[in-house]
C-alpha positions in Angstrom: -0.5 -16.6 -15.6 -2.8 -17.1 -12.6 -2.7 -19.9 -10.5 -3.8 -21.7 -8.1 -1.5 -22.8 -5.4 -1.5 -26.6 -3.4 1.3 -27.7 -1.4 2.0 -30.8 -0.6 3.5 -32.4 3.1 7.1 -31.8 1.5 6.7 -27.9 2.2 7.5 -26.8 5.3 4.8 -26.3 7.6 5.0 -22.9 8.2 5.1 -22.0 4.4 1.7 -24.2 3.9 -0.1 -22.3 6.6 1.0 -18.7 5.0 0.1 -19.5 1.2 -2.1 -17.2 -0.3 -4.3 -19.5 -2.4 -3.4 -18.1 -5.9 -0.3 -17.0 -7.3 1.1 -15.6 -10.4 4.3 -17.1 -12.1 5.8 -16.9 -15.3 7.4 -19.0 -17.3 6.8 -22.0 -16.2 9.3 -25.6 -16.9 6.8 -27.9 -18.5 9.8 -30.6 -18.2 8.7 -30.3 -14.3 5.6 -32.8 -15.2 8.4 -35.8 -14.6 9.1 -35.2 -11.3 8.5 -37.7 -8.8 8.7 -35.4 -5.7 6.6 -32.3 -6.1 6.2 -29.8 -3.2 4.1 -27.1 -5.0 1.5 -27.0 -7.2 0.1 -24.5 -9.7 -3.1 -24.9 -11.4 -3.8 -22.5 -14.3 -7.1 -20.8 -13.8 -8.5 -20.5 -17.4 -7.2 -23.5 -18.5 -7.4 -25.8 -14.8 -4.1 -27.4 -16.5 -1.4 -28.4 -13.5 1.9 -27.5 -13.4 4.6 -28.6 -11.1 6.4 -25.3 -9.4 8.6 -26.8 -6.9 10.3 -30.4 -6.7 12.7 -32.3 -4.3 15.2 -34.3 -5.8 18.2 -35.9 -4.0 20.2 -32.3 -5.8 17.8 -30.5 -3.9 14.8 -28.7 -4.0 14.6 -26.8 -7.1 11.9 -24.0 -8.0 10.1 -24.8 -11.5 8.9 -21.6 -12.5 11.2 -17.8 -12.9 10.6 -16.7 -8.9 12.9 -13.2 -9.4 10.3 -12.4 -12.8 6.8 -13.6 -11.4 8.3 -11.5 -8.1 8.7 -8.2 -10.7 5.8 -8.8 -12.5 3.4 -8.9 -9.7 5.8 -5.5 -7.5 5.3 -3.4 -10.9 1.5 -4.7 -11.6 2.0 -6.0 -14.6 -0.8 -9.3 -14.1 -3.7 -6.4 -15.0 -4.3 -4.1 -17.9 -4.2 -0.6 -15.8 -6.3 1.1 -13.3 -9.3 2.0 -14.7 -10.5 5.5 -13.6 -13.5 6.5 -11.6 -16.5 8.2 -12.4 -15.3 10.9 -9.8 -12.4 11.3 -12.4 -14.4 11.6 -15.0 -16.5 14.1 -14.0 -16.2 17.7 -15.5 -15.5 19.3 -11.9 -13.5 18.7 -9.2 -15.6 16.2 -7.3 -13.8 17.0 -3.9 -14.9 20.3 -3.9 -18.9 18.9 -3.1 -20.1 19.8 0.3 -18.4 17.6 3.3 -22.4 15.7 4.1 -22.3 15.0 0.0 -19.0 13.0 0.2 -20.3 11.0 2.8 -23.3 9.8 0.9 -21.4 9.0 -1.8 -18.7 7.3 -0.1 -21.7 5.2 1.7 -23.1 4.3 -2.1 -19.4 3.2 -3.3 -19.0 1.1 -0.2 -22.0 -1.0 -1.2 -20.4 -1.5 -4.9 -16.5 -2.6 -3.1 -18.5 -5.4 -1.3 -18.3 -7.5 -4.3 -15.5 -9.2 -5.1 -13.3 -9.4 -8.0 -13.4 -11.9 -10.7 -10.0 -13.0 -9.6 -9.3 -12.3 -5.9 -5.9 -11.6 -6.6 -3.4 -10.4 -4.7 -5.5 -10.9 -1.8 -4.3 -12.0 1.3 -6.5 -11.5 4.7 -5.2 -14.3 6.6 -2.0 -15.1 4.3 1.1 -13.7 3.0 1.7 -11.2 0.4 2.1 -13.4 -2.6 5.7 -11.7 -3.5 7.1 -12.1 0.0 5.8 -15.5 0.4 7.9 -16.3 -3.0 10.7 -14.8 -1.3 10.6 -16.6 1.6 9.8 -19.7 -0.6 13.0 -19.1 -2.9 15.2 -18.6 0.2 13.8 -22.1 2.1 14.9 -24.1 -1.2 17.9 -22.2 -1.6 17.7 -19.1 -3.9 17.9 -15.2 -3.4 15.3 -14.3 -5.4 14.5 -10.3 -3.6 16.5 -9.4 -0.6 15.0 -9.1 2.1 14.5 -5.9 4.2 17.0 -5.0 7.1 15.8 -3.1 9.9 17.5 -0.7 12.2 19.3 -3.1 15.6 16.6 -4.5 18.0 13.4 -4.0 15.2 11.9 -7.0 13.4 9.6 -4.5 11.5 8.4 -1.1 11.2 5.3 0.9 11.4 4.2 4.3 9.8 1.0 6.2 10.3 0.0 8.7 7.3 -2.9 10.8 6.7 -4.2 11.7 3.6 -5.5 15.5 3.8 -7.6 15.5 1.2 -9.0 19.4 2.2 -7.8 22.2 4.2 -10.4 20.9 6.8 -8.0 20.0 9.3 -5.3 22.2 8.3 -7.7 25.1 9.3 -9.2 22.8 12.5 -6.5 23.2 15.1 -8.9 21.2 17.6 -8.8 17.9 15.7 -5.5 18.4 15.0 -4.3 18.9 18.0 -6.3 15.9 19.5 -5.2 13.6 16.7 -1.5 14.5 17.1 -1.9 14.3 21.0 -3.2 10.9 20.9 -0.1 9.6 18.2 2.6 11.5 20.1 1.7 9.6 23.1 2.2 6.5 21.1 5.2 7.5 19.7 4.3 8.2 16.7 4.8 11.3 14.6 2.7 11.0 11.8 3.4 12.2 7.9 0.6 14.6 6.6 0.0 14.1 2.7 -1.2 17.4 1.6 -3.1 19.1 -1.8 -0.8 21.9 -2.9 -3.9 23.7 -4.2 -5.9 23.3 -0.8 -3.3 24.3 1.3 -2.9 27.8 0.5 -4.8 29.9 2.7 -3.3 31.3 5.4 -5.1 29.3 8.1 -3.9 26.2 6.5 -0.4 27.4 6.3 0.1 27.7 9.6 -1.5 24.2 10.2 1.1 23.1 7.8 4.1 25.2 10.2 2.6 23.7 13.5 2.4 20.2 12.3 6.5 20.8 11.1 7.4 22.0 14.4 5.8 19.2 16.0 8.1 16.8 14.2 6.0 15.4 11.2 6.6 14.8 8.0 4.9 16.9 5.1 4.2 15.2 2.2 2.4 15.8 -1.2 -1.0 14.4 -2.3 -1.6 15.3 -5.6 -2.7 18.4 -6.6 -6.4 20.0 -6.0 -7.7 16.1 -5.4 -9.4 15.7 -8.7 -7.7 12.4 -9.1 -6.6 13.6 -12.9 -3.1 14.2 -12.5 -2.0 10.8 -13.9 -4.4 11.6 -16.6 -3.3 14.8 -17.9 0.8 13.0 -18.3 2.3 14.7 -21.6 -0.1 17.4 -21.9 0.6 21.1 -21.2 -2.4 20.7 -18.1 0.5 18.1 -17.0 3.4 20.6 -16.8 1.1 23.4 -15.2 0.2 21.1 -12.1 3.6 19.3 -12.1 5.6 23.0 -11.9 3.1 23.8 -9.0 4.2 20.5 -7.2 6.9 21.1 -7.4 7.1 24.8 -6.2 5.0 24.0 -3.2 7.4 21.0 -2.5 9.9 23.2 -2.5 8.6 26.2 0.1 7.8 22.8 2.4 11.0 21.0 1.9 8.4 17.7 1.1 10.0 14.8 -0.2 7.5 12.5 -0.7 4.3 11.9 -2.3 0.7 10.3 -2.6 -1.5 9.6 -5.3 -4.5 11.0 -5.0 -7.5 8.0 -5.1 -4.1 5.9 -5.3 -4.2 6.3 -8.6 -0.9 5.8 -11.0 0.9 3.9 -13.7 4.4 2.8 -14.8 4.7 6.4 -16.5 3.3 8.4 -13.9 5.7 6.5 -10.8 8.7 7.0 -13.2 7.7 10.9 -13.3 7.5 10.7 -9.9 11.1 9.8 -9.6 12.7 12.8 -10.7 11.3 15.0 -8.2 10.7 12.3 -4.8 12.8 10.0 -2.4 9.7 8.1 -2.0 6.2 6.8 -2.6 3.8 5.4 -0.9 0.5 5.1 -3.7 0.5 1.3 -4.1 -1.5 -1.1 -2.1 -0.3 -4.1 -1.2 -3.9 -5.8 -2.3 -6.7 -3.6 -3.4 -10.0 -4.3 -5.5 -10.2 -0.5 -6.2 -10.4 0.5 -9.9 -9.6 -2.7 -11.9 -12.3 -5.4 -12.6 -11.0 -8.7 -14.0 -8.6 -8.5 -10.4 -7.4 -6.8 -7.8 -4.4 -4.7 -8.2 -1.6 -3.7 -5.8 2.4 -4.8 -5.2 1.4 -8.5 -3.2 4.0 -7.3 -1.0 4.3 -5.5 2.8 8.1 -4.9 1.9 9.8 -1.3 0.3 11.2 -1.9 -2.7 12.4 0.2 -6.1 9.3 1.0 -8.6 9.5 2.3 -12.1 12.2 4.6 -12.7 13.4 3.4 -9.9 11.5 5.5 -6.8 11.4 3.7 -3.5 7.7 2.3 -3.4 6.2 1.9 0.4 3.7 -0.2 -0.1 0.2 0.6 1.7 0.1 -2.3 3.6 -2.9 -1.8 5.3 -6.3 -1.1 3.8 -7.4 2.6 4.4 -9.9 4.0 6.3 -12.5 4.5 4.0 -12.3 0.5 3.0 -14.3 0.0 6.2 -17.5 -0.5 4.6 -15.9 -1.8 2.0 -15.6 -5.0 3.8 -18.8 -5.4 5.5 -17.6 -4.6 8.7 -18.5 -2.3 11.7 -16.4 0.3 13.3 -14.8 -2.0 15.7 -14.4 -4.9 13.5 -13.0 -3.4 11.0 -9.8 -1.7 13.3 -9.8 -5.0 15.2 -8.7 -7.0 11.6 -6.7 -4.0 11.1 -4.5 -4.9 14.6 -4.8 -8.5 13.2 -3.1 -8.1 10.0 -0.5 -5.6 11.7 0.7 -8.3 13.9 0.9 -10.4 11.1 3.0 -8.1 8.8 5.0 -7.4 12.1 5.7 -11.4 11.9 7.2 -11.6 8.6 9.4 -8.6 9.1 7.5 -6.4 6.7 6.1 -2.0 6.8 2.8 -1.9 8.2 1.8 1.2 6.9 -1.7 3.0 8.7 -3.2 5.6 6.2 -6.4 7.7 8.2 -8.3 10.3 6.6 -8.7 12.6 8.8 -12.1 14.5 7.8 -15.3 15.0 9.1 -17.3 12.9 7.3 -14.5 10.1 7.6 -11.9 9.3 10.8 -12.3 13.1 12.2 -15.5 12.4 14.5 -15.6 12.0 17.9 -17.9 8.8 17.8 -15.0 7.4 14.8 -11.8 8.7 16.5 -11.6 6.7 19.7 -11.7 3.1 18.2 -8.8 4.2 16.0 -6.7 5.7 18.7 -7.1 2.2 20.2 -5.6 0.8 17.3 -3.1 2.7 17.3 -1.8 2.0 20.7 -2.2 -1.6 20.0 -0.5 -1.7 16.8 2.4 0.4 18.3 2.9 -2.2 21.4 3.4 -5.5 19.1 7.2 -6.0 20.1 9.8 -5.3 18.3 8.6 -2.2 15.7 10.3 0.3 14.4 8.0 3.5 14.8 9.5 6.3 12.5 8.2 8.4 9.6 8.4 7.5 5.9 11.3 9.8 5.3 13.4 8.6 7.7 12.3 4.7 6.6 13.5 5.7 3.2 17.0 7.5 4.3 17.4 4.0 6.1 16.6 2.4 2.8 19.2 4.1 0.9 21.7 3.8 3.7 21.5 0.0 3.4 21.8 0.1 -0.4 24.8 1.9 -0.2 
């Protein structure tokens, strides 16, 4: 159930001031009325009834409600009914096919529809932390392991990868911008992982965008299939098997180990599917009010962790690009939060995970690309980072588990 959270003076101080103001726990121990001591409270939302999550006792503090299942419940989505899909999904053509000036009015028309907030703002956490990784720090204050927490490579409190979603052969076929956008990272340090549409990356031209961005030491990934958004759709149908066999055969000839969503879409099914082909994922958002309606949807977490059937999920810690009007913000306001919440995740130890678009009706203009270059170079000097690619994150992933 959703609740909302109140601490009392008994919590430590730097917990208080990191809460996200509603949770979502399960199972709670309605013998936890009787305490005399509490340190967190839960009040249901529907209902306004007030439950005691967390008590001091001269035992110790104790944790009311089941902190390892409310941690699971909220990584594998299961607080919402499913994403819902769009009415680009539903549309009897492939809507990413529509000329470059046609995307950009409708992604101007959506933006004024994500300014409205959900019915339940949850997770959402723009000056908090991630619900499941403030549980986990939580647990570990009072004494429990509920999820272990992630270990970084010697010297690095946190990590930071930059991905771009190639939603054309645009840039593939553009060796200016790519050049200038892989100039500008390399100079950071960073070598960024391309997520690319097996069916609009077969030309020639884009080929040898695909060879030239290998040799300059990115990382290929997948994004779907031709961008139509249907792929989680079409799961158990014979459409399903065609595009999954071509996945997998351009995977193959690019030796691509991870993948995308297209629109972020996905399920339980799908991310299980998922595992039998790919190291990795990166499709969920840590908080997002994209295709659900009753709440938000996402993993309320800025930490890596095993999905269904068991794929390593790196959560999209960051809001995308194309969120920018989303949130009522200008160019420079927008990539200013996004530094904000960057140094934020770099606190707690979490991925921050940068996801550009690089297009030309989106991040791929020269009056867009500077103020995100900035960024970059200010994300990539907080102290302490690990700046790698999502493959090699993952290899260090499975290292550790080992």
């Amino acid at each position: 159930m959703f609740v909302r959270l109140r601490a009392t003076e008994l919590l430590d101080s730097q917990l208080r001031a990191s809460m996200p103001p509603i949770g979502w726990v399960r199972s709670v121990d309605e013998s936890a009325r009787e305490v005399r001591r509490p340190i967190l409270f839960g009040e249901e939302l529907t209902t306004k009834r007030q439950f005691v999550l967390a008590s001091r006792s001269a035992a110790g503090d104790r944790l009311h409600f089941r902190v390892r299942e409310s941690c699971f419940d909220v990584l594998h989505e299961r607080y919402h009914q499913g994403l819902v899909p769009s009415i680009e999904m539903r549309l009897p053509f492939n809507y990413s096919t529509l000329p470059h000036w046609l995307l950009n009015i409708g992604r101007r028309l959506r933006a004024k529809a994500l300014t409205s907030r959900c019915d339940i703002p949850f997770p959402d956490f723009p000056d908090a932390m991630p619900i499941v990784d403030w549980y986990r720090q939580l647990a570990e204050w009072s004494g429990l392991k509920a999820i272990p927490s992630m270990r970084w490579p010697a010297h690095h409190r946190a990590a930071v990868v930059v991905t771009h979603d190639v939603d054309s052969g645009w840039i593939l076929s553009n060796r200016k911008w790519i050049k200038r956008i892989c100039r500008d990272e390399r100079e950071f340090g960073i070598r960024g992982a391309w997520y690319t549409v097996p069916m609009k990356s077969r030309t020639q031209q884009a080929e040898n965008g695909l060879r030239w961005l290998r040799d300059q030491g990115c990382e290929l990934g997948c994004h779907g299939f031709n961008h139509d958004a249907k792929l989680p759709l079409k799961l158990g149908t014979n459409e399903f098997h065609r595009r999954w066999s071509a996945i997998c055969r351009f995977c193959d000839q690019w030796r691509i180990r991870g993948f995308r969503s297209e629109w972020l879409f996905r399920s339980s099914v799908f991310l299980a599917q998922l595992a039998k082909r790919f190291d990795y994922d990166t499709s969920v958002p840590s908080a997002s009010q994209h295709l659900t309606a009753k709440t938000g949807n996402g993993c309320g977490s800025a930490v890596p962790y095993r999905a269904d059937g068991g794929i390593l999920e790196l959560p999209i810690s960051l809001p995308l690009d194309t969120d920018c009007r989303g949130q009522g913000l200008d160019l420079k306001g927008f990539w200013q939060r996004q530094v904000d919440r960057a140094q934020r995740i770099a606190q707690q130890g979490g991925l921050i995970v940068v996801t550009i678009h690089p297009q030309p009706h989106l991040s791929a203009r020269s009056e867009v690309w500077p103020t995100i270059a900035q960024a970059l170079e200010q994300i990539t000097n907080i102290r302490g980072l690990w700046i790698t690619r999502p493959i090699e994150l993952a290899q260090w992933f499975f290292q550790c588990e080992s």
